[in-house]
C-alpha positions as CSV (number, residue, x, y, z in Angstrom):
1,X,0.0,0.0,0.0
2,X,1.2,3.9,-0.6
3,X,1.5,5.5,2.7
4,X,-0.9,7.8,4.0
5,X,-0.8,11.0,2.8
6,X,-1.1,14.1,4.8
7,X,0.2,17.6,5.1
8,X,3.7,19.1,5.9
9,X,4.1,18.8,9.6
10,X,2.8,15.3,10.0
11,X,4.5,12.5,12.4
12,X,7.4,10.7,11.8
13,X,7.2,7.5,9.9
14,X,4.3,8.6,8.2
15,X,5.5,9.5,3.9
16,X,5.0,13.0,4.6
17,X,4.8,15.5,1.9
18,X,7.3,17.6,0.3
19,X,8.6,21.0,2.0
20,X,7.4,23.6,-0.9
21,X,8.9,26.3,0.3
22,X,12.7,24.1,-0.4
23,X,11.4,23.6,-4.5
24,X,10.0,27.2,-4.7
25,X,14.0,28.2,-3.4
26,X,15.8,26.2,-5.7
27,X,13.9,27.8,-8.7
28,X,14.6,31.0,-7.7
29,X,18.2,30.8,-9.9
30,X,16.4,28.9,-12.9
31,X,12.7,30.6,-12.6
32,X,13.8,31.8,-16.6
33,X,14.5,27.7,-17.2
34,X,10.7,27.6,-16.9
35,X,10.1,29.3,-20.1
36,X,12.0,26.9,-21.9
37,X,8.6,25.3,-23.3
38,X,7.0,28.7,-24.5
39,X,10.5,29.4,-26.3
40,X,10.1,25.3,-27.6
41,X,6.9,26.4,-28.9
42,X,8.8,29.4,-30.7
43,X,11.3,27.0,-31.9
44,X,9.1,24.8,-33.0
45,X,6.9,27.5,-35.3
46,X,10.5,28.5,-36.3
47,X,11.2,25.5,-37.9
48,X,8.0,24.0,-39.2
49,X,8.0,21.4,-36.6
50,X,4.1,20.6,-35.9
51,X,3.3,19.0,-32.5
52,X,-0.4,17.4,-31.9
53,X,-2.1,18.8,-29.0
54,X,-4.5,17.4,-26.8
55,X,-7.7,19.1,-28.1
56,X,-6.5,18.0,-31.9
57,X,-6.0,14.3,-31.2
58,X,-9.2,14.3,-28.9
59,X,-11.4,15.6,-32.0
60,X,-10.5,13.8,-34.7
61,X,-10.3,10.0,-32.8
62,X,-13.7,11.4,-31.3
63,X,-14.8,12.1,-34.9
64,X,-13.5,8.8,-36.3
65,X,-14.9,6.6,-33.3
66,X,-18.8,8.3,-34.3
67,X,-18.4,7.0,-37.9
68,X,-16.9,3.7,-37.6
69,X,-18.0,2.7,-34.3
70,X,-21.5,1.0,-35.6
71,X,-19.9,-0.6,-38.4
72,X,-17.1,-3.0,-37.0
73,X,-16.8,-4.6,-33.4
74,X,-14.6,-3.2,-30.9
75,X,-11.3,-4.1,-31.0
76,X,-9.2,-4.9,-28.5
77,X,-7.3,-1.6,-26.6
78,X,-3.6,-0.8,-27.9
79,X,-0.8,-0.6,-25.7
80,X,-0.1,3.5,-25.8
81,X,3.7,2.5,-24.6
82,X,4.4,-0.2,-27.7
83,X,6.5,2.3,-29.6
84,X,7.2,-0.3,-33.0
85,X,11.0,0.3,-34.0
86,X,10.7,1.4,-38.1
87,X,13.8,-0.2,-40.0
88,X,16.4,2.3,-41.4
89,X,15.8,4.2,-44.9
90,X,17.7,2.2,-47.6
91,X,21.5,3.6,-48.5
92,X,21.0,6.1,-44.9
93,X,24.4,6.9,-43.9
94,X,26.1,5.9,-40.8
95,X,24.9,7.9,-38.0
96,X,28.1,9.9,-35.6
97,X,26.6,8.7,-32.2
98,X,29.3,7.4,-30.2
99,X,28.3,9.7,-27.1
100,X,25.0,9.1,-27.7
101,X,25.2,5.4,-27.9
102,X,27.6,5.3,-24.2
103,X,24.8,7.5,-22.7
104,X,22.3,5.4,-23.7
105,X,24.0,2.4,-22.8
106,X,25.1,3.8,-19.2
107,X,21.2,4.8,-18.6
108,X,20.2,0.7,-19.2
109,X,23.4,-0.5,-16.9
110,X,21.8,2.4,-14.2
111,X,24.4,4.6,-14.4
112,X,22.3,7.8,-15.6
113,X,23.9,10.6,-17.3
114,X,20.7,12.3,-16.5
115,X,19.2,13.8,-20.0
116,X,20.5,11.6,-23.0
117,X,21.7,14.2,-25.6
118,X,24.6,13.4,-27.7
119,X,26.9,15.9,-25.8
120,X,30.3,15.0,-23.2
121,X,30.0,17.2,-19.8
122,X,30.0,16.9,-16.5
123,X,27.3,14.2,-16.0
124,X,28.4,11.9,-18.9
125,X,32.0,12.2,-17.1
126,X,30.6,11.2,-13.5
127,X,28.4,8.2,-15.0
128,X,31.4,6.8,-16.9
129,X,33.0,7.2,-13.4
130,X,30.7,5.4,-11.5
131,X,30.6,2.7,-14.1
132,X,33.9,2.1,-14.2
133,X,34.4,1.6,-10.6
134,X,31.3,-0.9,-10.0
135,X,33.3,-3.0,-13.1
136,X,36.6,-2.8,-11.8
137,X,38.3,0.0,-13.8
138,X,40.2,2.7,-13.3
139,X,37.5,5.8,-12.9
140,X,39.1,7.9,-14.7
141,X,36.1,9.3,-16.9
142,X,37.1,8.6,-19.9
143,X,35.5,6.6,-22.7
144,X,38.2,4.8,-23.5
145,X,38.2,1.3,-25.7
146,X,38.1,-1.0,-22.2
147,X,35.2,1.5,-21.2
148,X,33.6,0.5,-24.5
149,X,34.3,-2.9,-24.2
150,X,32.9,-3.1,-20.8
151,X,29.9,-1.0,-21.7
152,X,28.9,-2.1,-25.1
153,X,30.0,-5.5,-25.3
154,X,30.4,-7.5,-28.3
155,X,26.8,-6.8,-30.3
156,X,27.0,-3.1,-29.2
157,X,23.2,-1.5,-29.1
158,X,22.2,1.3,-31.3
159,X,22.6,5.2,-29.7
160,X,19.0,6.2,-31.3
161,X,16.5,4.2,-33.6
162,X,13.2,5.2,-35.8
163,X,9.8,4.5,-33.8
164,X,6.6,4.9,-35.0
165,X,4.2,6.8,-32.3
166,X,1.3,5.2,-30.7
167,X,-1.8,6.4,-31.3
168,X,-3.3,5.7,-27.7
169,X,0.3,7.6,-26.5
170,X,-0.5,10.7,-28.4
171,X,-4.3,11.2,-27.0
172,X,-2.8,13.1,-23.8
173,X,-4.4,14.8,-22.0
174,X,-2.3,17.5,-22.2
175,X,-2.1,20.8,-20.1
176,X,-1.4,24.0,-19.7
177,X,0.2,24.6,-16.3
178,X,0.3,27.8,-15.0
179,X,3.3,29.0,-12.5
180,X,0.6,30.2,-9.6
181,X,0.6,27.1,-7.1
182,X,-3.4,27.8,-6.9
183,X,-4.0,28.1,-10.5
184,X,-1.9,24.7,-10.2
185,X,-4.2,23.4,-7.9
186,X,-7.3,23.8,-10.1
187,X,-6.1,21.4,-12.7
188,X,-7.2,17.9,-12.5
189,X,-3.5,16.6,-13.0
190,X,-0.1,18.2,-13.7
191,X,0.1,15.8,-16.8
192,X,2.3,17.0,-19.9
193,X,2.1,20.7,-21.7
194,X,2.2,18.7,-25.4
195,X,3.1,15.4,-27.0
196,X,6.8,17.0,-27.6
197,X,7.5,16.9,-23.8
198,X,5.5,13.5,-23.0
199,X,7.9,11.5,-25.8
200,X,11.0,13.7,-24.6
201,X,10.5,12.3,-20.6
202,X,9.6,8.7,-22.5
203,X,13.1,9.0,-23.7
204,X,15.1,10.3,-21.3
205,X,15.7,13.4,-23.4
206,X,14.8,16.7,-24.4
207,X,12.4,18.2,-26.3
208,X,14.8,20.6,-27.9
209,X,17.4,16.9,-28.4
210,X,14.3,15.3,-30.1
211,X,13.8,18.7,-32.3
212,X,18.0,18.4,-33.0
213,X,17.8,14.2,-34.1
214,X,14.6,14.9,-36.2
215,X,14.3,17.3,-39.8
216,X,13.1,20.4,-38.6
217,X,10.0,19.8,-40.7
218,X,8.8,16.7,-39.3
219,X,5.2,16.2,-38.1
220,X,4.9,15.1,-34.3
221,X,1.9,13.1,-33.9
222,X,-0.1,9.8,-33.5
223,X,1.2,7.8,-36.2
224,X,4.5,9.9,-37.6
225,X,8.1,8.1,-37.4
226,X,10.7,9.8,-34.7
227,X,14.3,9.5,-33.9
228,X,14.4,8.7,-30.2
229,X,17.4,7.7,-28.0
230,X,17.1,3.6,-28.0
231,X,15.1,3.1,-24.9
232,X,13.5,0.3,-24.8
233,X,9.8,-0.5,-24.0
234,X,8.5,-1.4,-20.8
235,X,5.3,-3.3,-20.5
236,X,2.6,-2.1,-18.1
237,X,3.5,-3.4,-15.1
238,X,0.8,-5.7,-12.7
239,X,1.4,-4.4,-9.2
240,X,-1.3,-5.3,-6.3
241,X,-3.1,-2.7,-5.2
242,X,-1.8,-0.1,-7.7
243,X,-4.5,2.1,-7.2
244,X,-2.7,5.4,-8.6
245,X,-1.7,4.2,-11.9
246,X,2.0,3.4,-11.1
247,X,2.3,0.4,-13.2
248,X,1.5,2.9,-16.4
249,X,4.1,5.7,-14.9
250,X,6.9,3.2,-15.1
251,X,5.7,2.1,-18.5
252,X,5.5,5.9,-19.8
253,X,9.2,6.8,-18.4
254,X,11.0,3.2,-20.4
255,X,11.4,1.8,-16.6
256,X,11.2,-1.9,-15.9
257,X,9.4,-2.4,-12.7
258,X,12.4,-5.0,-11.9
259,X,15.4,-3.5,-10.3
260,X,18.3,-4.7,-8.3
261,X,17.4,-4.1,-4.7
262,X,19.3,-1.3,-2.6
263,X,20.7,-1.9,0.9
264,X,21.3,1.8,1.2
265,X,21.7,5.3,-0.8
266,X,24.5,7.6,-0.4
267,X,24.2,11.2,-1.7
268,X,27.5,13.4,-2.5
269,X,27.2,17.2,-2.1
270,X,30.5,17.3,-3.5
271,X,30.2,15.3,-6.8
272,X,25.8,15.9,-7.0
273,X,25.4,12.2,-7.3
274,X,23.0,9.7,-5.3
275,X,24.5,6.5,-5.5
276,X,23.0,3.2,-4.4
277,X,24.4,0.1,-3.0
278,X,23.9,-3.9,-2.3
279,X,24.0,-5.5,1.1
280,X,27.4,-6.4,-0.2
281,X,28.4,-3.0,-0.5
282,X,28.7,-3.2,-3.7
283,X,27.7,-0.2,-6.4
284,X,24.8,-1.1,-8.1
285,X,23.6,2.7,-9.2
286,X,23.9,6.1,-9.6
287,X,22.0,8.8,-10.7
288,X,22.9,12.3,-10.9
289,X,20.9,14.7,-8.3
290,X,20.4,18.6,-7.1
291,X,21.2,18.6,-3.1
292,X,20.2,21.7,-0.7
293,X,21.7,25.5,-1.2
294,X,23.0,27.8,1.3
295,X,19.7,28.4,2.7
296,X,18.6,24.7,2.9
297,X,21.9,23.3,2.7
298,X,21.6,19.1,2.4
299,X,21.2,17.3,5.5
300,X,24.6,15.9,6.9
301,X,23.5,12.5,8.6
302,X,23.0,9.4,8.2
303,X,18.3,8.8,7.7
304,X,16.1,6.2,7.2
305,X,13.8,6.2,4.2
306,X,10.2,5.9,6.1
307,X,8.1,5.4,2.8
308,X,7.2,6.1,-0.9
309,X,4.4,7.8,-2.4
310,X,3.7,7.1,-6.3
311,X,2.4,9.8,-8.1
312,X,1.9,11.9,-5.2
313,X,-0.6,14.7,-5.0
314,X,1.3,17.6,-2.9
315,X,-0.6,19.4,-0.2
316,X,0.3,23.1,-0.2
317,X,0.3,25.1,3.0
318,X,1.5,28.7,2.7
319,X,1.7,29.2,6.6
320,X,4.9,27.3,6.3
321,X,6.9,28.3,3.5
322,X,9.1,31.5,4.4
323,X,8.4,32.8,0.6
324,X,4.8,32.4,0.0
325,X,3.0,35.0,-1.1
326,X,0.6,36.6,1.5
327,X,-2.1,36.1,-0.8
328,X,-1.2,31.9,-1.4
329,X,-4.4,30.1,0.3
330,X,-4.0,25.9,1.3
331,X,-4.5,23.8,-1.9
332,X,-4.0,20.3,-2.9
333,X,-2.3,19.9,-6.5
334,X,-3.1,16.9,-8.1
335,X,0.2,14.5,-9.0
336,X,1.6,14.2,-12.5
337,X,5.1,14.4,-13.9
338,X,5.2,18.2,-13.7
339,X,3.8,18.9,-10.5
340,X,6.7,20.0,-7.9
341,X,8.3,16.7,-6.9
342,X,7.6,14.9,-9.8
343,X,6.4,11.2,-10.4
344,X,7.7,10.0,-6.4
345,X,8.5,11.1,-3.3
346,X,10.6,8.6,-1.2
347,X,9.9,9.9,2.4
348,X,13.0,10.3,4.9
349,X,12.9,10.2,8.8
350,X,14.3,14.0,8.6
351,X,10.9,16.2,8.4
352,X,10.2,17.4,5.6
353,X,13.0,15.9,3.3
354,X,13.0,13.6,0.8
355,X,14.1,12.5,-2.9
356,X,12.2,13.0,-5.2
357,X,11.5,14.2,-9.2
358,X,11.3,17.1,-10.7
359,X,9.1,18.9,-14.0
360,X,12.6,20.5,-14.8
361,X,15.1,17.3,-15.5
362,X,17.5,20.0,-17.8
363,X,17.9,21.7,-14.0
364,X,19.4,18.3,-12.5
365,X,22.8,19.1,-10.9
366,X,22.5,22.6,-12.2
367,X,20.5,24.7,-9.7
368,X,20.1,24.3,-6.1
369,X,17.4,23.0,-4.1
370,X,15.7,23.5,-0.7
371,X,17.5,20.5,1.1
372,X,16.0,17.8,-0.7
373,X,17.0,15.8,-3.3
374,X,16.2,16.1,-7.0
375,X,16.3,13.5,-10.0
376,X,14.8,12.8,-13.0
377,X,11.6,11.9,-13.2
378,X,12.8,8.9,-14.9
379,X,16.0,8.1,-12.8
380,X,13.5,8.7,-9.3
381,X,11.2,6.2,-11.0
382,X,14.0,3.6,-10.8
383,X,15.7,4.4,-7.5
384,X,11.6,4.0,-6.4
385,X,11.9,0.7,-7.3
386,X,15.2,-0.4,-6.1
387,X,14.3,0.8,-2.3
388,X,12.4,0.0,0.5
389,X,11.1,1.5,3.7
390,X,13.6,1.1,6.5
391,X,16.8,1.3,3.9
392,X,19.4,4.0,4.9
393,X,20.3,7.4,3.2
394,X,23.7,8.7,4.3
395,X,24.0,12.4,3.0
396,X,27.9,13.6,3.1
397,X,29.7,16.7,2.1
């Protein structure tokens, strides 16, 4: 079962919600970051690129269903997360992915480099590290040919590949989400602004990455042929008493429900990493994360995770954030991958903190945060399912 939900300021051991007032700080230095879909938009008008909203999927498969409905049986419903790998044009040339291809292949051994875009820096570097010390190699951060090797194998896996988009996957709903917490809270979910975004998070990407694999005229839509990073599909998973959906959130993000189990989690302020281990010891992940500020610096100690909640709804006080506005009233925002911890929030027996997602993943390791821990939606997905109440979280400087 999810643990019971309540407001900030509830009793230990209960999965208590997220401190607000620590995400609303850690935006303050990348509030301009949360224009980037408005300038996508831009971009995207820029360069023909057409991306199927929520409203024009809804009223043409609403259209179609009222004239074919009577005249054929009902079929049986598609899986919106089968994305069905196209075959290569004939005579394409080779494809200059080899950064690509060791970021895509780091993300399936769990050794994130956070967004998958094609490009070396400081998060490819650290993921190379981490998997080069759990296989026995020097960490030296450097994709060299034992790196390869190690990380390819011998029938290396393609960096990106053709899919065509599922129709079910392109319905939405889709949203406009406002920056007012309130206005927030009248939504019915913080789900996805467009398809652009939902098929970006699907892929560990970018919508602007997506934009930069694709010809700038391409259509985005149910039915149309994208270049993706090669992330696999992940069937729905069957989870008892799954009554929030979860099963379909691992299968939207690429993330097998199966994970090796952690013993413990140990988060870095100096390197911005979370890193999980084995009974044994033994490093088994490691994703990169956003960890306190000066204000809400993280933690120092060694906590217990207390619970998880999947797809959380977030209870909003304003009486205890230090930088609500006067005017802010109590509201309950509905979950979704873009509300203000994300898909999860994995619940620690110091008040008010925890590791969670984020609607920002391009902010990961780049901005601070109000004491808790931030990771991809899709990396926080995974470390969900690799821990377990009672597991210990050792935060060190």
């Amino acid at each position: 079962m999810l643990p019971r939900r309540q407001e900030h300021g509830g009793k230990a051991g209960q999965a208590a919600f997220p401190d607000l007032a620590r995400f609303l700080f850690h935006n303050r230095e990348s509030i301009a970051l949360k224009n980037h879909m408005l300038i996508l938009a831009l971009l995207c008008s820029a360069c023909n690129m057409t991306v199927t909203e929520a409203d024009d999927s809804a009223q043409s498969d609403a259209a179609s269903h009222q004239t074919k409905a009577a005249a054929r049986p009902a079929a049986p419903e598609a899986d919106p997360y089968a994305f069905v790998v196209v075959p290569e044009p004939a005579g394409a040339p080779a494809r200059d992915e080899a950064v690509l291809q060791a970021q895509v292949a780091l993300d399936r051994a769990g050794f994130s480099p956070g967004v998958l875009d094609g490009k070396e820096g400081m998060s490819f570097t650290s993921a190379l590290k981490g998997f080069q010390d759990a296989r026995g190699l020097p960490p030296t951060g450097r994709y060299d040919a034992a790196t390869a090797k190690a990380l390819l194998g011998d029938r290396p896996q393609p960096a990106s590949w053709l899919v065509k988009i599922p129709s079910a996957f392109a319905k939405g709903p889709f949203f406009a989400i406002p920056k007012d917490l309130n206005d927030q809270a009248r939504l019915p979910a913080l789900g996805y602004r467009n398809l652009l975004e939902k098929l970006a998070e699907r892929f560990h990407t970018r919508p602007e990455v997506l934009m930069a694999l694709n010809r700038p005229d391409i259509r985005v839509g149910a039915g149309s042929t994208l270049r993706v990073p090669a992330i696999a599909n992940q069937p729905v998973a069957r989870i008892e008493g799954d009554e929030r959906g979860w099963g379909e959130t691992l299968a939207s993000l690429g993330v097998a429900k199966e994970q090796p189990q952690a013993d413990h989690v140990v988060v870095d302020k100096s390197d911005g990493l979370l890193r999980a281990y084995d009974a044994q010891n033994r490093l088994i992940a490691q994703f990169p994360a956003t960890t306190g500020s000066q204000h809400d610096p993280l933690p120092i100690g060694t906590w217990e995770i207390k619970g998880l909640s999947r797809n959380p709804d977030f209870h909003y006080n304003p009486d205890l954030f230090w930088d609500a506005s006067s005017t802010d009233q109590k509201a309950v925002l509905k979950s979704g991958p873009n509300g203000p911890v994300g898909v999860v929030w994995i619940d620690l027996s110091k008040p008010h903190y925890g590791i969670h997602g984020t609607p920002e993943p391009q902010t990961i390791g780049r901005t601070e945060s109000h004491g808790c821990i931030r990771l991809t939606n899709w990396d926080a997905a995974r470390l969900a399912q690799m821990v377990q109440s009672g597991a210990k979280a050792v935060f060190q400087s």
